[in-house]
C-alpha positions as CSV (number, residue, x, y, z in Angstrom):
1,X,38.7,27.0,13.7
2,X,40.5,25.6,16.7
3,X,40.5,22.2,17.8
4,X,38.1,22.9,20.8
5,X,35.4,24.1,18.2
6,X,36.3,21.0,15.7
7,X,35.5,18.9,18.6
8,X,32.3,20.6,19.8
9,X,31.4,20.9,15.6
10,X,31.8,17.0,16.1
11,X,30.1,16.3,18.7
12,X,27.0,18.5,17.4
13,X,27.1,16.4,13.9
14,X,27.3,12.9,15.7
15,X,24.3,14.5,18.3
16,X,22.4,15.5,14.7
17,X,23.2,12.1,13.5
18,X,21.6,10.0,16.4
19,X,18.6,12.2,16.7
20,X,17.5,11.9,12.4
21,X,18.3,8.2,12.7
22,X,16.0,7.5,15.6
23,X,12.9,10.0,14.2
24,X,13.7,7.4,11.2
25,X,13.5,4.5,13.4
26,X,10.5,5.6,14.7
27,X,8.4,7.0,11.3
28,X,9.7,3.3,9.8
29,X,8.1,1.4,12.8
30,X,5.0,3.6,12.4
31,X,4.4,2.8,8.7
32,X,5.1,-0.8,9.4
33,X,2.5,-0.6,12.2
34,X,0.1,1.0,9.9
35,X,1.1,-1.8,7.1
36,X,0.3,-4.4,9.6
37,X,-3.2,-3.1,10.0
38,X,-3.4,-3.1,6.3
39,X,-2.4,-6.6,6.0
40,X,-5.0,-7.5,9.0
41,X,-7.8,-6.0,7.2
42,X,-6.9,-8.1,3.7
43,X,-6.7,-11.7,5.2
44,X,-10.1,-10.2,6.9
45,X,-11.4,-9.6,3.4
46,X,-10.1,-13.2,1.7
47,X,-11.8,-14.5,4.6
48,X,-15.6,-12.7,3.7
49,X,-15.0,-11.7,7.1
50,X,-15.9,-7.8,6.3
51,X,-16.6,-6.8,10.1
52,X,-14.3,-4.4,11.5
53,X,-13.8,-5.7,15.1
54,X,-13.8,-3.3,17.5
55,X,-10.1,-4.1,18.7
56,X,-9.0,-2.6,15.1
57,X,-11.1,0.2,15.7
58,X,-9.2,0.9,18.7
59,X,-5.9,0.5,16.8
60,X,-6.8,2.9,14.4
61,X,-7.7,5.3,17.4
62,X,-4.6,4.7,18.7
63,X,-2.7,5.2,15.2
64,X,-4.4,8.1,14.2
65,X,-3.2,9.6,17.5
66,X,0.7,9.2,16.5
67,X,1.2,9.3,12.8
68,X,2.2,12.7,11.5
69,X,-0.9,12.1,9.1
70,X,-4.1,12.1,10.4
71,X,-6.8,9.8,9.5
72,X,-9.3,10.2,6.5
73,X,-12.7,10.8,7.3
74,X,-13.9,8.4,5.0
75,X,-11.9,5.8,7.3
76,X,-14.2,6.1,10.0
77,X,-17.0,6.0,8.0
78,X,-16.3,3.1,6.5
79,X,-18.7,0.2,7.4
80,X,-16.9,-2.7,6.3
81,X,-13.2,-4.1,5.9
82,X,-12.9,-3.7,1.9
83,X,-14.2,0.5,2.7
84,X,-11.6,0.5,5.3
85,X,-8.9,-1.1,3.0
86,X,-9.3,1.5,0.3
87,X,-9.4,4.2,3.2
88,X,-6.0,3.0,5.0
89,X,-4.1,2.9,1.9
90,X,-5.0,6.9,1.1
91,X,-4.1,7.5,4.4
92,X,-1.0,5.8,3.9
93,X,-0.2,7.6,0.6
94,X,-0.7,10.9,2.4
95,X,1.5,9.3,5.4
96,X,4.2,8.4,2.6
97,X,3.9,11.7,1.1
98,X,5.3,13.3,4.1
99,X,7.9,11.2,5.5
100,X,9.2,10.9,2.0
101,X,8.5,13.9,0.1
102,X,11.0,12.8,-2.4
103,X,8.7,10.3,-3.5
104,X,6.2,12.7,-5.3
105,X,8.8,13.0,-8.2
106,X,8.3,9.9,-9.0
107,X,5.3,9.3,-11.5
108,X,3.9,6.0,-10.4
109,X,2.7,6.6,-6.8
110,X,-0.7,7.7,-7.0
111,X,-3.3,5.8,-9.1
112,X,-5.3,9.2,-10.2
């Protein structure tokens, strides 16, 4: 290998680098986006607020538009916040499941 490939090899690598830490970046903002929904709809539920309010609707629109994972069905069936809670965290199990595949050898991350 001559230097002129080393360099271009490096250059590649550092390329390689930048572009799995950003897709990181991005798939760590995502599930804390998703979290923050999830937290939303919990403080709605210790309030006996169990409305879904349209703006979270729209949210979960938007969301289901740039996750990797779409959506349950039964989310947008659900009719009130403690349905949508349960429905969110399947959806992001399946969400977890795929950005971290490594997870599934562990034995405590489904509750089935």
């Amino acid at each position: 290998m001559s230097i002129q490939d080393a360099i271009v090899e490096m250059d590649t690598a550092k390329e390689r680098a930048a572009r799995v830490k950003r897709q990181r970046r991005l798939r760590v903002a995502q599930v804390q986006r998703l979290e923050q929904l999830l937290e939303d709809v919990e403080t709605r539920n210790l309030q006996r607020d169990r409305q879904v309010p349209t703006e979270m609707w729209r949210e979960l629109v938007e969301l289901d538009g740039l996750l990797p994972v779409r959506a349950p069905k039964r989310l947008w069936e659900a009719r009130n916040t403690a349905r949508l809670h349960d429905a969110i965290l399947d959806w992001e199990g399946d969400l977890l499941d795929q950005l971290t595949p490594h997870r599934r050898d562990y034995t405590d991350t489904r509750d089935d």
